[in-house]
DSSP file (Angstrom, degrees, kcal/mol; ACC not computed):
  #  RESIDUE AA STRUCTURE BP1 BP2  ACC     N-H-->O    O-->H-N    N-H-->O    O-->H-N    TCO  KAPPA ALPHA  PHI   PSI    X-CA   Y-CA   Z-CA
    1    1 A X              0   0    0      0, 0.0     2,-0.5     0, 0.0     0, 0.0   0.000 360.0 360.0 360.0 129.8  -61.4  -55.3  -38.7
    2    2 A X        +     0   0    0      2,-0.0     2,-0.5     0, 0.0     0, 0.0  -0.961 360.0 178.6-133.1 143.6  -64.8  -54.6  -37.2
    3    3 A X        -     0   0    0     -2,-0.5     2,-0.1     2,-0.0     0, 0.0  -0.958  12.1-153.3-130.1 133.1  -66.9  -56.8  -36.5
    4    4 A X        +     0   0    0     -2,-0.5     2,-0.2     2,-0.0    -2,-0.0  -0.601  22.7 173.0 -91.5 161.1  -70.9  -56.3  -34.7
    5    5 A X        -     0   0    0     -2,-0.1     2,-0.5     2,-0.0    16,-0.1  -0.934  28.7-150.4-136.9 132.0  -72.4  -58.8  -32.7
    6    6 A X        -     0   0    0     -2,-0.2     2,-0.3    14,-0.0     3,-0.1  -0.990  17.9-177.4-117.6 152.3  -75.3  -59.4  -30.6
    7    7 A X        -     0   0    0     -2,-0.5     4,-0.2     1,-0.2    10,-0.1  -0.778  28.6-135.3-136.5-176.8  -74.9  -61.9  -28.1
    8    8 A X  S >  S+     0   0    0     -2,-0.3     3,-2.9     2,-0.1     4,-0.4   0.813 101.9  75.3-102.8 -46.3  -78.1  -63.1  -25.3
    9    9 A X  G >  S+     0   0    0      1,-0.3     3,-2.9     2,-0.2     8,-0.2   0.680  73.9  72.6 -31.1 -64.9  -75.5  -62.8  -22.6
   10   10 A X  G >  S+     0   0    0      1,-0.3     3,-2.4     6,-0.3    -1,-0.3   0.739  79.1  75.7 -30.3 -51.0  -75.6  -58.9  -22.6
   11   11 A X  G <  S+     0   0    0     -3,-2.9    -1,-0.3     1,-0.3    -2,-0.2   0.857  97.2  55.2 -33.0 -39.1  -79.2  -59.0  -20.8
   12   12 A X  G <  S-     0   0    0     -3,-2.9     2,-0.4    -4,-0.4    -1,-0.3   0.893 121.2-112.3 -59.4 -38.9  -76.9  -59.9  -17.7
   13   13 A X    <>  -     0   0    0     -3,-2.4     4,-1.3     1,-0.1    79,-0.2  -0.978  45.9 -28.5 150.8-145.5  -75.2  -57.3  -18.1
   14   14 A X  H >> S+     0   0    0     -2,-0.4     4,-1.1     2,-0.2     3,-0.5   0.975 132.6  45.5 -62.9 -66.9  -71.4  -55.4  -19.2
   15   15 A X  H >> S+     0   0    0     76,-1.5     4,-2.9     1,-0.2     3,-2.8   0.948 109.9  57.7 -53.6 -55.5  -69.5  -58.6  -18.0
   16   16 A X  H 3> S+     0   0    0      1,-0.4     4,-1.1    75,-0.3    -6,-0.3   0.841 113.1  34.2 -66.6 -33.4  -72.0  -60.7  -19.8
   17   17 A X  H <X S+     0   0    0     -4,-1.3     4,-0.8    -3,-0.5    -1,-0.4   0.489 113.7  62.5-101.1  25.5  -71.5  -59.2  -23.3
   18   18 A X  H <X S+     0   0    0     -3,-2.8     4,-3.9    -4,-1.1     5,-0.5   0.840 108.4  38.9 -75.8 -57.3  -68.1  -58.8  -22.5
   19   19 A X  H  < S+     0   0    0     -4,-2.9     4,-0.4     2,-0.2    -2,-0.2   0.732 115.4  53.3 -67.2 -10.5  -67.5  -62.5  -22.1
   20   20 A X  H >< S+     0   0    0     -4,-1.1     3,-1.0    -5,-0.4     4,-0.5   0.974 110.3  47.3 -92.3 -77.1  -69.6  -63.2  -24.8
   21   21 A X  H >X S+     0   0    0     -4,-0.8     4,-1.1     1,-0.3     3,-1.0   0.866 109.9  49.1 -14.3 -71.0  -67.7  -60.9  -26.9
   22   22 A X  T 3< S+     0   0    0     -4,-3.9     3,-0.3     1,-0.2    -1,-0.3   0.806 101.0  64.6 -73.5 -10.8  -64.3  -62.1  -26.1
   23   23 A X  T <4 S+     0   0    0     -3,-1.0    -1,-0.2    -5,-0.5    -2,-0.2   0.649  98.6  58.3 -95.2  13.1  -65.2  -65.8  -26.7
   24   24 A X  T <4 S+     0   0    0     -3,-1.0    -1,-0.2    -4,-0.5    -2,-0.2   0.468  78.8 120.8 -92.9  -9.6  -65.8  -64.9  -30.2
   25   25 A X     <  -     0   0    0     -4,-1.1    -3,-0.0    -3,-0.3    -4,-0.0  -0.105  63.9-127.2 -40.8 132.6  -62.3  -63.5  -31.0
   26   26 A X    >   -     0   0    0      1,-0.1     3,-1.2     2,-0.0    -1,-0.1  -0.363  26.0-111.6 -62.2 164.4  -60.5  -65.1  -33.5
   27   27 A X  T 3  S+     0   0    0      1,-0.2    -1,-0.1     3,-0.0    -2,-0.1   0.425 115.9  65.6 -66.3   9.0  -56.7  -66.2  -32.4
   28   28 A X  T 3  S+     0   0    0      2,-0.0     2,-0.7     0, 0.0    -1,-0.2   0.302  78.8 100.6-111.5   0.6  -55.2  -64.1  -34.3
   29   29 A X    <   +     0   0    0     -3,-1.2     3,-0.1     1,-0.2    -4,-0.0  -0.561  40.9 170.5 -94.2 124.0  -56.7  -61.1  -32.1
   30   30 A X        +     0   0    0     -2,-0.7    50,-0.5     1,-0.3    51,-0.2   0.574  59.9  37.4-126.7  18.4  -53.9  -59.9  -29.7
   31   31 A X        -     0   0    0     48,-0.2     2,-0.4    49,-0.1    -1,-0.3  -0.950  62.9-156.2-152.2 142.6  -55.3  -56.8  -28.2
   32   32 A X  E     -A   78   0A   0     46,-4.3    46,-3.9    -2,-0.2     2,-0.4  -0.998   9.3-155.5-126.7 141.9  -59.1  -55.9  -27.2
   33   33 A X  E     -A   77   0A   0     -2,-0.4     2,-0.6    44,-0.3    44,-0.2  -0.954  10.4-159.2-122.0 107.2  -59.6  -52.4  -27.1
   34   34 A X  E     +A   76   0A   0     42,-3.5    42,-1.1    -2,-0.4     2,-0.6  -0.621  22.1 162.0 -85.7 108.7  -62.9  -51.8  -24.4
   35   35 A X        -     0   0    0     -2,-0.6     2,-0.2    40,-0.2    -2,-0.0  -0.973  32.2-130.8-117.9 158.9  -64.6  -48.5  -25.1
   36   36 A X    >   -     0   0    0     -2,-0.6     3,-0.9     1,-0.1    38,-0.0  -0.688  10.5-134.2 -92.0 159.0  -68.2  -47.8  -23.7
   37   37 A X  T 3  S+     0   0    0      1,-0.2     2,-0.2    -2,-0.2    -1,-0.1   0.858 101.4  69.3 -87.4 -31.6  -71.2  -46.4  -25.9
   38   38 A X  T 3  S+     0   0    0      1,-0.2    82,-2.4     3,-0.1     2,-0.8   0.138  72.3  85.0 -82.0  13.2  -71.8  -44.0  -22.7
   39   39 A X    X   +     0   0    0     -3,-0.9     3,-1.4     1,-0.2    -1,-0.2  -0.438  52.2 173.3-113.2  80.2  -69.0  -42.0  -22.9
   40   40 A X  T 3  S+     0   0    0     -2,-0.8     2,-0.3     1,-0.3    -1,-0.2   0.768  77.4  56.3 -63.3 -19.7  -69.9  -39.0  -25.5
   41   41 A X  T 3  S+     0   0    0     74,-0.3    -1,-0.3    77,-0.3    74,-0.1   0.185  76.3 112.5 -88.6  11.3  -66.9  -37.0  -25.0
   42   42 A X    <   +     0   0    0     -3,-1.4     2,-0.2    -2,-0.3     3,-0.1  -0.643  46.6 163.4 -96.0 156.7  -64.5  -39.9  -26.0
   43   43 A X     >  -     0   0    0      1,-0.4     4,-0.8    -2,-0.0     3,-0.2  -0.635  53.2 -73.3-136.2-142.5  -62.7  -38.9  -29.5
   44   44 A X  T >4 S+     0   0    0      2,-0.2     2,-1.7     1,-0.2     3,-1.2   0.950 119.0  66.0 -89.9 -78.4  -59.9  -39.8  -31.5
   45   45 A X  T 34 S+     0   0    0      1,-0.2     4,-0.3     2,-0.2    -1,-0.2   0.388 100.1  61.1  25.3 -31.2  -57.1  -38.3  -29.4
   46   46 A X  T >> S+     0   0    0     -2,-1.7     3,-2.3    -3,-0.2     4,-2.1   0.923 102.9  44.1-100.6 -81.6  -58.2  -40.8  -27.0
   47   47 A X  H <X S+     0   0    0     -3,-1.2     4,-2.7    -4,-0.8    -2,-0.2   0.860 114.3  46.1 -35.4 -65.0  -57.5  -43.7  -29.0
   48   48 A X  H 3> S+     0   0    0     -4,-0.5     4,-0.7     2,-0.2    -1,-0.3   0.742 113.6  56.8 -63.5 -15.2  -54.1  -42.7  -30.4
   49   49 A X  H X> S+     0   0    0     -3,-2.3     3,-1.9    -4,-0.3     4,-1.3   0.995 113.0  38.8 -65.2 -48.7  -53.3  -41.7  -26.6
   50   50 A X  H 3X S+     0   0    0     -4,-2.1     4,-1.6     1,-0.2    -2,-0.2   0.954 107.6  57.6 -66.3 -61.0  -54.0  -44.8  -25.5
   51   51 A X  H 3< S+     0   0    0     -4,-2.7     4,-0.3     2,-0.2    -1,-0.2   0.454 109.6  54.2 -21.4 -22.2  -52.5  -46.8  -28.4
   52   52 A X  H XX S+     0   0    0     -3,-1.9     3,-2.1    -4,-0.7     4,-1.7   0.977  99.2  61.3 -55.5 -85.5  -49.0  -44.8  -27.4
   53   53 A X  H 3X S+     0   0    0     -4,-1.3     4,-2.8     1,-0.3    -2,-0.2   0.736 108.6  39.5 -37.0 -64.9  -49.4  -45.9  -24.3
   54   54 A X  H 3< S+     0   0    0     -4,-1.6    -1,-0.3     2,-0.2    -2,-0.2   0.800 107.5  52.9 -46.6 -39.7  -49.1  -49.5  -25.5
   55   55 A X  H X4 S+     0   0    0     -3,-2.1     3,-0.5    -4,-0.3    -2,-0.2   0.979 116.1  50.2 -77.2 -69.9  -46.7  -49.6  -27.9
   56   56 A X  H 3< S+     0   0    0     -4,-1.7     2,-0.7     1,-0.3    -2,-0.2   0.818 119.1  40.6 -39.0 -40.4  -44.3  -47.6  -24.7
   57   57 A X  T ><  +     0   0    0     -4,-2.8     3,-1.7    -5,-0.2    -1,-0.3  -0.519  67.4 153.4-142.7  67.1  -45.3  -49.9  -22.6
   58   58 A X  T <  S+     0   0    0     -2,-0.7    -1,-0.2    -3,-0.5    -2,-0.1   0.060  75.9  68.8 -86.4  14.9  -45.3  -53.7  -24.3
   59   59 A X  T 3  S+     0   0    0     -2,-0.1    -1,-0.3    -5,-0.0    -2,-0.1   0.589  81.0  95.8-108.0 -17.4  -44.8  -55.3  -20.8
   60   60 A X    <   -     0   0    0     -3,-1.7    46,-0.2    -6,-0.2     3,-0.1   0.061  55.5-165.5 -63.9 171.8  -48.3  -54.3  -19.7
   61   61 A X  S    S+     0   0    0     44,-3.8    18,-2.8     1,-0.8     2,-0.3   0.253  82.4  28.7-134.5  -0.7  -50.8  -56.7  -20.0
   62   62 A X  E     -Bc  78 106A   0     43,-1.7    45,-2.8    16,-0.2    -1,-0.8  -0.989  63.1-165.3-149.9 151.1  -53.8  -54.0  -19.4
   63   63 A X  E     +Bc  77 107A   0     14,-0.9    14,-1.5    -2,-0.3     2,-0.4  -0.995  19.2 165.7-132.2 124.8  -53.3  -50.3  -20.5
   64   64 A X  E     - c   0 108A   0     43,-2.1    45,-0.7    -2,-0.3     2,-0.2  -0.999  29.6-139.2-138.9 136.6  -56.4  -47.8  -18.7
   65   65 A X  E     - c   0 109A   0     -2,-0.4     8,-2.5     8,-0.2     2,-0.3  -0.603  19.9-134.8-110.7 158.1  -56.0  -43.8  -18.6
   66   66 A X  E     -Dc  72 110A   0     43,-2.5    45,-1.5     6,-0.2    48,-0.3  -0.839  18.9-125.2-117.7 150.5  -57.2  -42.3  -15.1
   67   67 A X        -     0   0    0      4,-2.7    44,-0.3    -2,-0.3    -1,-0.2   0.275  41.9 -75.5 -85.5-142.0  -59.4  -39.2  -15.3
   68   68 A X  S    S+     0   0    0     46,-0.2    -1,-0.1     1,-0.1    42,-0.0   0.201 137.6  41.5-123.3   0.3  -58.6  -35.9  -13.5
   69   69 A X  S    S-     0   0    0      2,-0.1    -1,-0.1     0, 0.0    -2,-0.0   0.200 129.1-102.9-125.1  13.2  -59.6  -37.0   -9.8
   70   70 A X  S    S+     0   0    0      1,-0.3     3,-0.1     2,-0.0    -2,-0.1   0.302  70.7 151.2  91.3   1.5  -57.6  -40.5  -11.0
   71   71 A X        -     0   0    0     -5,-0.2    -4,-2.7     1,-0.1    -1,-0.3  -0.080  52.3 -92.0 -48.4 153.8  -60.5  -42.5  -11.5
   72   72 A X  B     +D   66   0A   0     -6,-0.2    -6,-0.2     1,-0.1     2,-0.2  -0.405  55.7 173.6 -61.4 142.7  -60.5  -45.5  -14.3
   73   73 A X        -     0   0    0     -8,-2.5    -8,-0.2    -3,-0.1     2,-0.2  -0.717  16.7 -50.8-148.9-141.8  -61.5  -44.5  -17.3
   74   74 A X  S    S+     0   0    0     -2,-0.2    42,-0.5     1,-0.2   -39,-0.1  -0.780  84.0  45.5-132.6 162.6  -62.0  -45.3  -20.7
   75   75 A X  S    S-     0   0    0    -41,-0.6     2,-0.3    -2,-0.2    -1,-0.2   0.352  71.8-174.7 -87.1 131.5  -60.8  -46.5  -23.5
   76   76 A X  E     -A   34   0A   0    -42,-1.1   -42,-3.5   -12,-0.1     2,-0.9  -0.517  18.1-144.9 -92.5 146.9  -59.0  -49.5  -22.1
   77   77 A X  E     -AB  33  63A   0    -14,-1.5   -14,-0.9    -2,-0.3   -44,-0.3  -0.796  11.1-176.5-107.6 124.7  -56.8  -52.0  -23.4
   78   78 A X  E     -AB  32  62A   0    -46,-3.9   -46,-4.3    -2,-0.9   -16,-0.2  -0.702  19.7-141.8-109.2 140.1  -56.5  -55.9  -22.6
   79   79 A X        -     0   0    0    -18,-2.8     4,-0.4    -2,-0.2   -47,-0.2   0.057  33.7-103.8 -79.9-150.7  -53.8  -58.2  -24.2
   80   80 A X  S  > S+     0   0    0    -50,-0.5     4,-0.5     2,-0.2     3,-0.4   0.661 116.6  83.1-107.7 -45.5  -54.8  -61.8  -25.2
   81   81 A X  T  4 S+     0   0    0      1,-0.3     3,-0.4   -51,-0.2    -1,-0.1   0.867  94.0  38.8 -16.2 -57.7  -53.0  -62.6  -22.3
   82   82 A X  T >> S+     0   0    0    -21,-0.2     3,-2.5     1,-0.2     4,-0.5   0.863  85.5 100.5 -81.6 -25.4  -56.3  -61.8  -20.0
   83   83 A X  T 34 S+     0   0    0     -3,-0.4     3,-0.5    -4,-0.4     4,-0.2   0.603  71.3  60.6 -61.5 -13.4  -58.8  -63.1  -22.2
   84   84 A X  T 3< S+     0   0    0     -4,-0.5    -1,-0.3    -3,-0.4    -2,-0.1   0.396  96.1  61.1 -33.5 -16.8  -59.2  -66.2  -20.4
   85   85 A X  T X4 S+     0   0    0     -3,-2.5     3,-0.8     1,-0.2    -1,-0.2   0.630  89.8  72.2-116.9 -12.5  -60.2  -64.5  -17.5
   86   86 A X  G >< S+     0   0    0     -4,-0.5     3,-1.3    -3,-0.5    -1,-0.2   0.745  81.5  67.5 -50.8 -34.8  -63.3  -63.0  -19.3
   87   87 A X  G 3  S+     0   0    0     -4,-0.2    -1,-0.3     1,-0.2    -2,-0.1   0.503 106.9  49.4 -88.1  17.0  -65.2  -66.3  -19.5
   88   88 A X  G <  S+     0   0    0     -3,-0.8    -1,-0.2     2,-0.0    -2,-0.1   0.488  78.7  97.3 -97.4  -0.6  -65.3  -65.6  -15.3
   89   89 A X    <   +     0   0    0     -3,-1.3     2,-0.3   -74,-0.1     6,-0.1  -0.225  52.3 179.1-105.1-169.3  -66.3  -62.7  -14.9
   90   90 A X    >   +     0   0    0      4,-0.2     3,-0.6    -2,-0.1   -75,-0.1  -0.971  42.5  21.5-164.1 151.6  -70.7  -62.1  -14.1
   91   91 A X  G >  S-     0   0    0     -2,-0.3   -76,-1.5     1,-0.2     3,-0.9  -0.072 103.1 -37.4  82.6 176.2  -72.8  -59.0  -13.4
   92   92 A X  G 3  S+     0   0    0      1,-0.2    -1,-0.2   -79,-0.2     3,-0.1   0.012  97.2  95.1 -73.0  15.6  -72.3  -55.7  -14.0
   93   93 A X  G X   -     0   0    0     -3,-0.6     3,-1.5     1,-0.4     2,-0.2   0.087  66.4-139.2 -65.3  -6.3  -69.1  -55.0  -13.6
   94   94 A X  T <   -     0   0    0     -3,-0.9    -1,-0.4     1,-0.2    -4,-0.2  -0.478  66.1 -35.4  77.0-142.5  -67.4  -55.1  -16.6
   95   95 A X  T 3> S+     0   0    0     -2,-0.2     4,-1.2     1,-0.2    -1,-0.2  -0.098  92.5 124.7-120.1  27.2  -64.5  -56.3  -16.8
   96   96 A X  H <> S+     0   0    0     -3,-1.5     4,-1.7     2,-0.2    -1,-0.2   0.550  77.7  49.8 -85.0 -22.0  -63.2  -55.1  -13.2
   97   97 A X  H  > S+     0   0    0     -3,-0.2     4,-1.2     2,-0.2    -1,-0.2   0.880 104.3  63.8 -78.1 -33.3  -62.1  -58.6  -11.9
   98   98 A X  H  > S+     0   0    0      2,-0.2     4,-1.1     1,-0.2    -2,-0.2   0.888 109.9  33.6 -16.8 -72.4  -60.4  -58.9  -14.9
   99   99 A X  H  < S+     0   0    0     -4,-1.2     3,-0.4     1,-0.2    -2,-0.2   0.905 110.2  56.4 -84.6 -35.9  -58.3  -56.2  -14.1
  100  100 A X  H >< S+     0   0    0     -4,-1.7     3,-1.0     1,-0.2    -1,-0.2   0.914 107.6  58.0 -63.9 -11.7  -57.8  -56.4  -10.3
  101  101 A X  H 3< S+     0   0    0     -4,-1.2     3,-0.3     1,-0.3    -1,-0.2   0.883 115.2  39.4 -82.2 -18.2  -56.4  -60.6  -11.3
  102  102 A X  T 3< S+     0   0    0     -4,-1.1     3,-0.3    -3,-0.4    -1,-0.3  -0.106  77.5 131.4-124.2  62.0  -53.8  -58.8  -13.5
  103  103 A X  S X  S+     0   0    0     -3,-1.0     3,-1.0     1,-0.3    -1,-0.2   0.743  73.3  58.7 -57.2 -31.5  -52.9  -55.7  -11.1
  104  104 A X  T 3  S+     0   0    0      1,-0.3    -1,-0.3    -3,-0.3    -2,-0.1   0.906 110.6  36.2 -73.4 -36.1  -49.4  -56.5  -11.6
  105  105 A X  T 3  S+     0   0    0     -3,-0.3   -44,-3.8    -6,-0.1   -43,-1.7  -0.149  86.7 122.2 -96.6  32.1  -49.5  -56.1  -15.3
  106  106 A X  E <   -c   62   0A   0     -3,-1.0     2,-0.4   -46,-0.2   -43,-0.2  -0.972  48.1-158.3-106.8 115.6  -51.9  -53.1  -15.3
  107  107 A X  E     +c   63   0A   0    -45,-2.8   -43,-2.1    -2,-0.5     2,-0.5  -0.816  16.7 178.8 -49.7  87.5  -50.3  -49.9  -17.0
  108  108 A X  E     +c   64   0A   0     -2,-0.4     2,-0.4   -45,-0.2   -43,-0.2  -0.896   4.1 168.7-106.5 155.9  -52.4  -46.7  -15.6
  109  109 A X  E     -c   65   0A   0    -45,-0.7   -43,-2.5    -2,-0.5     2,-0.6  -0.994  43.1 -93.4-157.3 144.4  -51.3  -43.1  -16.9
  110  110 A X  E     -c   66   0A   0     -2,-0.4   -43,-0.2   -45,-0.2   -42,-0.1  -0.570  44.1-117.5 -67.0 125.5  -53.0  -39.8  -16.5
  111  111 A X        -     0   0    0    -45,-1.5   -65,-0.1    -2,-0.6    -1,-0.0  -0.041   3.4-148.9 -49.8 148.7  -55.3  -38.9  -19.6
  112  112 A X  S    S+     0   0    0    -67,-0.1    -1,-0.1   -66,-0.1   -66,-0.1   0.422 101.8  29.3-114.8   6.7  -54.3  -36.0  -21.3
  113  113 A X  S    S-     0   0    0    -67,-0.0   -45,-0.1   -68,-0.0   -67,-0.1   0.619  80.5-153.4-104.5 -15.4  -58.4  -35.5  -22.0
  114  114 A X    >   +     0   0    0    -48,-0.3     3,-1.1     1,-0.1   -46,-0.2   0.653  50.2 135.2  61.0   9.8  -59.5  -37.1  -19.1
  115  115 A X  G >   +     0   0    0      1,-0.2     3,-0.8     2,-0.1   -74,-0.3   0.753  56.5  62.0-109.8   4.2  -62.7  -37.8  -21.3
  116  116 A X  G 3  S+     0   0    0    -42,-0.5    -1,-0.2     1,-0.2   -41,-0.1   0.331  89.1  73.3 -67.7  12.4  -63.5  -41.2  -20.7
  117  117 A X  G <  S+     0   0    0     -3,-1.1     2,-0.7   -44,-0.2    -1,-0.2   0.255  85.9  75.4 -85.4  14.9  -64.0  -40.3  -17.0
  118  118 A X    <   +     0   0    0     -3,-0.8     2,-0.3   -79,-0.1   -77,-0.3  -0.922  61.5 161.5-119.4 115.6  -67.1  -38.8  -18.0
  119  119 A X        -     0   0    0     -2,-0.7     2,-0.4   -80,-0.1   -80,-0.2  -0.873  36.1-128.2-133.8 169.5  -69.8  -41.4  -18.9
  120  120 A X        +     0   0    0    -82,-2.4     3,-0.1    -2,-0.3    -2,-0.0  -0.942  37.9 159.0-120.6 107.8  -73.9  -40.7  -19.1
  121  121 A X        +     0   0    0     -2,-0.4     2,-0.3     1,-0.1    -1,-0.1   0.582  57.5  22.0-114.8   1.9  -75.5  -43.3  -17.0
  122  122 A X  S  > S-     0   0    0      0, 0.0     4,-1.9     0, 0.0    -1,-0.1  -0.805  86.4-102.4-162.7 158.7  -79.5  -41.8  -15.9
  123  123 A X  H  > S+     0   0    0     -2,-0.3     4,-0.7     2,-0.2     5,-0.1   0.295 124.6  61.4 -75.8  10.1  -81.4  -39.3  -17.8
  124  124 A X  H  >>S+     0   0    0      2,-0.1     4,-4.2     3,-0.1     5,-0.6   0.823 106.4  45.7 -88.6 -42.2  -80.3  -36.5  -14.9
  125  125 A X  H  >5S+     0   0    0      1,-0.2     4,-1.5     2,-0.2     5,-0.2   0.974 113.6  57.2 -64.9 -53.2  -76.1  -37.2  -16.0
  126  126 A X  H  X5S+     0   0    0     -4,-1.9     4,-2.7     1,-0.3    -1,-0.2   0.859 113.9  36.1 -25.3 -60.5  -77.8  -36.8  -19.9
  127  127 A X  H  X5S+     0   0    0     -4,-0.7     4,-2.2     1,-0.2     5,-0.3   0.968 110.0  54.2 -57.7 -53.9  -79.1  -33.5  -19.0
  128  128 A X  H  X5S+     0   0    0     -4,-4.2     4,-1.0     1,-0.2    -1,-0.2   0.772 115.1  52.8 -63.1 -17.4  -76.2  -32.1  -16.6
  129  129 A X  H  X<S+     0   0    0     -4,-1.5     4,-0.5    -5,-0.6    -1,-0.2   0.884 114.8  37.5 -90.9 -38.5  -74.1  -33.1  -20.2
  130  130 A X  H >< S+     0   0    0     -4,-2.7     3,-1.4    -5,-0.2    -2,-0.2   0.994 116.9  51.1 -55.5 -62.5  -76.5  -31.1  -22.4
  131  131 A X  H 3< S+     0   0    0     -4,-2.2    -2,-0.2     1,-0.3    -3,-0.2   0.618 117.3  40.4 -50.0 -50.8  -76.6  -28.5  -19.8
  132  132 A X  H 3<        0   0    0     -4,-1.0    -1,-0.3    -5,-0.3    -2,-0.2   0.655 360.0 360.0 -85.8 -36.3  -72.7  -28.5  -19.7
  133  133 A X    <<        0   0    0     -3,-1.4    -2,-0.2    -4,-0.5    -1,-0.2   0.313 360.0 360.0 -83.6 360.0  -72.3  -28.7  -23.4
């Protein structure tokens, strides 16, 4: 099911339409799958990696691929489990307190595209992405 939204919250920022976002879930939702609009390289490959990853690894309670110098990257997945911990979070940070409160249950694995470590955040990264492309 997909469903769009606009929520007021976003002006604050990531976390803002993030909580905003997760306090509309229905109950029936038992995985949120986070991807960002900024990441052009992301495909489908991505999705089914990560979606492996879950299904292996049903104890997790967050599932996040690491890029190629082991940064977080994208797309990540949260169980219902965390979604409480959304309505707390503020600023522009996403959903990064989020994940350090369930460090224990955090699943990370190396990407085998590594292209959600690549995001476009300024018109210079836009260019260096044409430029590269």
């Amino acid at each position: 099911m997909l469903t769009m939204a606009s929520h007021s919250d976003s002006e604050e920022g990531l976390a803002g339409t993030l909580r905003a976002a997760v306090a509309t879930l229905p109950s029936s939702v038992t995985h949120l799958c986070v991807v960002l609009a900024d990441l052009p390289d992301i495909h489908f490959q991505d999705f089914e990696e990560i979606f492996e990853q879950v299904k292996a690894n049903p104890k997790a309670a967050i599932w996040r691929p690491l890029g190629p110098q082991g940064q977080p990257a994208h797309p990540t997945v949260f169980h219902h489990q965390t979604f409480s911990s959304f309505a707390k979070i503020s600023g522009d940070n996403g959903a990064k307190t989020v994940i350090e409160s369930f460090g224990d249950a955090l699943h990370e694995y190396s990407s085998i595209s590594c292209a959600g470590s690549s995001d476009i955040d300024t018109p210079q990264d836009y260019q260096t992405y044409l430029a590269r492309s």
